[in-house]
N, C-alpha and C positions, 0 to 999 in steps of 0.2 A: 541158812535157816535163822540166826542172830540178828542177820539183815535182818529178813522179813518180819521175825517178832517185835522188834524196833519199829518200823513202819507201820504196822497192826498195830501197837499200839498208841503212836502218834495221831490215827485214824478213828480208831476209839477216841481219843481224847480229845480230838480237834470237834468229832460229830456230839458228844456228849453235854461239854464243858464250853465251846466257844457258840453261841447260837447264833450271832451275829454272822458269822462267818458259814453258817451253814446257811443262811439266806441267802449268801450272794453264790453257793454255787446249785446250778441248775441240773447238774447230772443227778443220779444217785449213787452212791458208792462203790455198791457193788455192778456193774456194768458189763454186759457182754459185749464183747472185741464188736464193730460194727460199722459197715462203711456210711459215709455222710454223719456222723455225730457230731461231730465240731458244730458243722455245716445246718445241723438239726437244731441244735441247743445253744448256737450262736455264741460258742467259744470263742472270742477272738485272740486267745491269748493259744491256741493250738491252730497249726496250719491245718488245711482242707485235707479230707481222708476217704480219696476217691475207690468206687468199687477194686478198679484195676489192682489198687495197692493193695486192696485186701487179700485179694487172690492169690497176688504171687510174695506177699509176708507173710502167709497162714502156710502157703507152701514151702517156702524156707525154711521158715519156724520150726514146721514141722517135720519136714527132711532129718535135716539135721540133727531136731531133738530125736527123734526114733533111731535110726542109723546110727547115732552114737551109743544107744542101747545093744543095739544089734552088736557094735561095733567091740565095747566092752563084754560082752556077754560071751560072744567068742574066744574072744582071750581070756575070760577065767573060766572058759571049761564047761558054759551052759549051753544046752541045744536050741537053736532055735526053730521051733516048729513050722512057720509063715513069715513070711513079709511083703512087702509090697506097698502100693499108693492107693488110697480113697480119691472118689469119683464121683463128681453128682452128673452121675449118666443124663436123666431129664433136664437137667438146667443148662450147664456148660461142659463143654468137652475137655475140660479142663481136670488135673487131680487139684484137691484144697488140702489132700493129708497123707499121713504115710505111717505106717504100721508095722510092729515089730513082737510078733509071739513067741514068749519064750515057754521053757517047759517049767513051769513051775516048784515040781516035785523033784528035779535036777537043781533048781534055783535053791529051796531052803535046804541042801543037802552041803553046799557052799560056806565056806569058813563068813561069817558076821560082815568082815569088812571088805568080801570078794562082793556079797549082795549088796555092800553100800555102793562098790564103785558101780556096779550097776546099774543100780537107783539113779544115781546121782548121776551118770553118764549123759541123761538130756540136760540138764541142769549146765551140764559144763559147759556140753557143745554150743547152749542156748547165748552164755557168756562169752564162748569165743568167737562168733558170729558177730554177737553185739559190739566187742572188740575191735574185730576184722574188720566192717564198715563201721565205727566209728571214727577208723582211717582213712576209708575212704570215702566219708563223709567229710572231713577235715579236708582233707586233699583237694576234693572236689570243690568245696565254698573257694576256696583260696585261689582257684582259679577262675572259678564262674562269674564269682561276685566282687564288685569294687565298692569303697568308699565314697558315697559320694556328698553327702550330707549329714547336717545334726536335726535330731527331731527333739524338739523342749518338749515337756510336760505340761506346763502351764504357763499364766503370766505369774509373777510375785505376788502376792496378798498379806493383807493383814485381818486381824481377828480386833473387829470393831462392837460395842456394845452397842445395841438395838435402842437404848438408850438416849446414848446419844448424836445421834442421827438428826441432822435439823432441817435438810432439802432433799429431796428426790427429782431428778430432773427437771430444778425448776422449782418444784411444788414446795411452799413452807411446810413444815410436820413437826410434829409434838406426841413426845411419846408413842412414837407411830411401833406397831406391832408386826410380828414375823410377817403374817397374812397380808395385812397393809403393803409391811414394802414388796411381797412378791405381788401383789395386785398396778401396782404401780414403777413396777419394774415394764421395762419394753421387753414385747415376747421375742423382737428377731434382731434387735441392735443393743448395743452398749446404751447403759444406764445410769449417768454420773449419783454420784453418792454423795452430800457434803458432813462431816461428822468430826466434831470437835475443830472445824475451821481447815478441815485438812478435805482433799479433794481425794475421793475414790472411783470406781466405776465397778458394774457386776453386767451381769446378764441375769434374767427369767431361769435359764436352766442351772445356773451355777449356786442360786437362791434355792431350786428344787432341791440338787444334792443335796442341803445342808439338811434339812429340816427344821422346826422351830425350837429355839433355844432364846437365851440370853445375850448373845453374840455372834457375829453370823462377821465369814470370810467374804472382805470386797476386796476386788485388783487396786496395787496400788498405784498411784498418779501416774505409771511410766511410760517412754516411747515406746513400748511394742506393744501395748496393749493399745494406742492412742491412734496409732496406725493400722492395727491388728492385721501384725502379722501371720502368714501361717504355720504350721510349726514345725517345716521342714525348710531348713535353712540351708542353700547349698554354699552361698556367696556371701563375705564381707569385704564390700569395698574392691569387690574386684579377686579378691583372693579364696580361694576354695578353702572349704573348711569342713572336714571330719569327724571334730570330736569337740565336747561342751569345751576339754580344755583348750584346745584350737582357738575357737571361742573368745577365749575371756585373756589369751594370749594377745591376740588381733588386737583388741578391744583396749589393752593398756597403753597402744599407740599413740592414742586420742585422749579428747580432755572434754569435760563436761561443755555444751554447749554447741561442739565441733556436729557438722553435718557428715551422714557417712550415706551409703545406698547396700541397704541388705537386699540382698535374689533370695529369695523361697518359692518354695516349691508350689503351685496353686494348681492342683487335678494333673495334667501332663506338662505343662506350660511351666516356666520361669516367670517370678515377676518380679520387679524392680521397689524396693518402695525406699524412700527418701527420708531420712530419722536423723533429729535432731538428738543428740547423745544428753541425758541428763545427768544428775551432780549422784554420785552414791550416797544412799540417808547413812550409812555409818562411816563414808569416807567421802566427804562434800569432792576433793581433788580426784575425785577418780570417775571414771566415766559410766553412764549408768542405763544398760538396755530394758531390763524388768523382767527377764524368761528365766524359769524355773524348772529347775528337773527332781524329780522321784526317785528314789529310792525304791527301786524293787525287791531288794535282794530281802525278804521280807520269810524269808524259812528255808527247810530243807528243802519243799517242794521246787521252790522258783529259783534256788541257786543250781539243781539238778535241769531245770530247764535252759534256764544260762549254758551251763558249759552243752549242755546238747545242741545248743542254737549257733557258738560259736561267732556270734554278733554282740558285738558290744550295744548295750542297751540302749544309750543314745543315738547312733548312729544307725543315718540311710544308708542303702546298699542298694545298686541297682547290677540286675544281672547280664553276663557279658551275651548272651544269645536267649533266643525263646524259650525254647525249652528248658532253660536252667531253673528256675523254680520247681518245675514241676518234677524233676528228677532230684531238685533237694527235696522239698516235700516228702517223695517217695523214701530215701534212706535214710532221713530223719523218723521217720514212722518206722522203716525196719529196725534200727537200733533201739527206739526208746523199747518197742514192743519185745522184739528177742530179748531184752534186758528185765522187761516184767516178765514177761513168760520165763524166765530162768529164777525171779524172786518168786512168784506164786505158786510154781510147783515143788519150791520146799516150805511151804504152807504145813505146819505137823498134826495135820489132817487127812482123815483115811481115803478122799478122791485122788491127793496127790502122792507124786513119788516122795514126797516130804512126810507124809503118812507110814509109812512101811521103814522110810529111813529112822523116823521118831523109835515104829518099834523096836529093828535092829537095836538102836542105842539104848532104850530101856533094859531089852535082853542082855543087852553087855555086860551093863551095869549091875541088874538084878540077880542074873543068871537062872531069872525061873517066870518061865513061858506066860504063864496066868497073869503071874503079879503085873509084867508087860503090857499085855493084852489089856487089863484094867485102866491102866495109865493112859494108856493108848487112847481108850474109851472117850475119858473123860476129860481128854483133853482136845477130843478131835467133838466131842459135845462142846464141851465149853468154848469154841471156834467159833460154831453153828449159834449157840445163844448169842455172841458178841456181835456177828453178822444183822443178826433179828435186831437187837438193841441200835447196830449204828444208822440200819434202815428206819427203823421206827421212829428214832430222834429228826433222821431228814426228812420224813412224813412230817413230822413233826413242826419242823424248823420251816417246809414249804409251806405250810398251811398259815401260819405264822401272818 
């Protein structure tokens, strides 16, 4: 439950306070579980979330989180009335849920903390699940998938003033402005830059990201941008190579000037390209390709997505048979999900089991029913307003 108030309100705070950043995301917050979302909303940073998976992760899910209700509720002594699986009889013949009635008036006759283990019993299971195949999601990458390349983020750049800018492909310019150089930028090829007597290049679209300011990012002078390469690199020189640091290992072989042949990756195909290695601008004796990588690790969110992905960021992977993607895919979505679904339902609000555990522990504490009940209230309100406010801001921030 300390998780989850932590993450609420990191969610608050992110929707609120950062607007920039609620522009660029395209969901809303609060989101029903949904198959094709990714696929809807053109996540590219979440793999595909086909019907199939939805079916048999809703049924997991929920197996497990009920039965472990079931499960604890027998062993401290409460009857269970029903159980059983839901069924969308019209649609598929399939169950999506599973259900566990207990007897209520047997339930609050139970010592405080017999009713927490209960409470808390899907919450567990939902955890040990996520657990259980995060091993054997681990297990499974380690077999299916190999190392086979580096993917860079970008070419090198630097941050040039608008200023001083004195040719565009060619064209003399004088005090030429944002608009100017994207008008005079090539829409589908590289677009040399000359600015303070130093040679750059950009593109049309690398000019869009920026928008207009006082300085704008062009690639600097280098061979991989000159040759533009693509940005999956499997070969240097003949030798395979894994990882940026792979990379820049290879690379200290060589000396400014030396000719080398990079293989990257181009659609399905290898392609060979020919690179004259340049001087590094902070260290002229060392050899110098121009590719650039990113830093993701950028919050709680995307370093939780790292270890669930279990692929090092730079690195290609290509899998050992067909169907290895789609069965990662698949247990990569049961864990993240069984792992939400175990934070959300200690939510200390009255739909979830985190609602009744809140009051338990109020009752503990207070020792008088009402005063609980009050707290209860107003805290499983003041949920509900926080909800309204972080949607309202993303209304907000979309519209924008």
């Amino acid at each position: 439950m300390i998780g989850m108030l932590y993450l609420f309100g990191k969610m608050v705070w992110i929707y609120v306070f950062n607007a920039q950043l609620v522009q660029l995301i395209k969901i809303p917050p609060i989101t029903p579980l949904l198959p094709y979302l990714p696929q809807i909303f053109k996540l590219s940073f979440l793999p595909p979330f086909y019907f199939i998976y939805w079916i048999l992760i809703i049924a997991i899910v929920a197996i497990s989180h009920e039965f472990s209700h079931g499960i604890f509720a027998a062993n401290k002594g409460v009857k269970i009335k029903t159980t059983g699986f839901g069924f969308f009889p019209f649609f598929l013949p399939v169950f999506l849920a599973a259900f566990v009635e207990l007897d209520e008036k047997k339930m609050e006759k139970k010592k405080i903390s017999s009713q927490m283990a209960v409470l808390s019993a899907g919450t567990f299971a939902n955890l040990i699940t996520a657990i259980l195949f995060f091993g054997v999601l681990f297990l499974f990458f380690s077999l299916a998938f190999a190392p086979s390349g580096v993917v860079f983020d970008t070419y090198t750049y630097s941050a040039v003033g608008i200023a001083t800018i004195s040719s565009v492909n060619g064209i003399n310019v004088n005090n030429v402005t944002y608009n100017q150089l994207l008008s005079l930028a090539n829409q589908t090829a590289l677009s040399q830059v000359k600015a303070n007597n130093t040679t750059y290049y950009t593109t049309e679209s690398f000019l869009q990201q920026q928008g207009s300011n006082n300085y704008v990012l062009l690639y600097d002078d280098a061979p991989a941008i000159k040759a533009n390469i693509s940005n999956t690199i499997v070969k240097l020189n003949g030798v395979t190579v894994t990882s940026k640091e792979q990379i820049g290992q290879e690379l200290t072989k060589y000396h400014p000037g030396d000719k080398i042949t990079i293989t990257a990756l181009s659609g399905d195909s290898d392609v060979d390209y020919q690179i004259t290695l340049g001087a590094n601008p902070v260290n002229p004796n060392s050899p110098y390709l121009g590719i650039g990588f990113v830093n993701r690790q950028t919050g709680l969110l995307s370093s939780i997505m790292n270890v669930f992905s279990f692929r090092n960021t730079n690195t290609y992977y290509v899998p050992m048979f067909g169907a290895a993607e789609f069965i990662y895919d698949f247990l990569w979505w049961l864990v993240l999900i069984s792992f939400s679904v175990a934070l959300v339902n200690m939510l200390p609000v009255g739909i979830f089991d985190g609602g009744r555990f809140f009051f338990l522990t109020m009752l503990a504490i207070t020792k008088n029913k009402e005063t609980s009940k009050k707290i209860f209230s107003i805290v499983t309100y003041l949920f509900l307003f926080l909800i309204l406010v972080i949607m309202a801001f993303w209304v907000i921030g979309i519209l924008k």
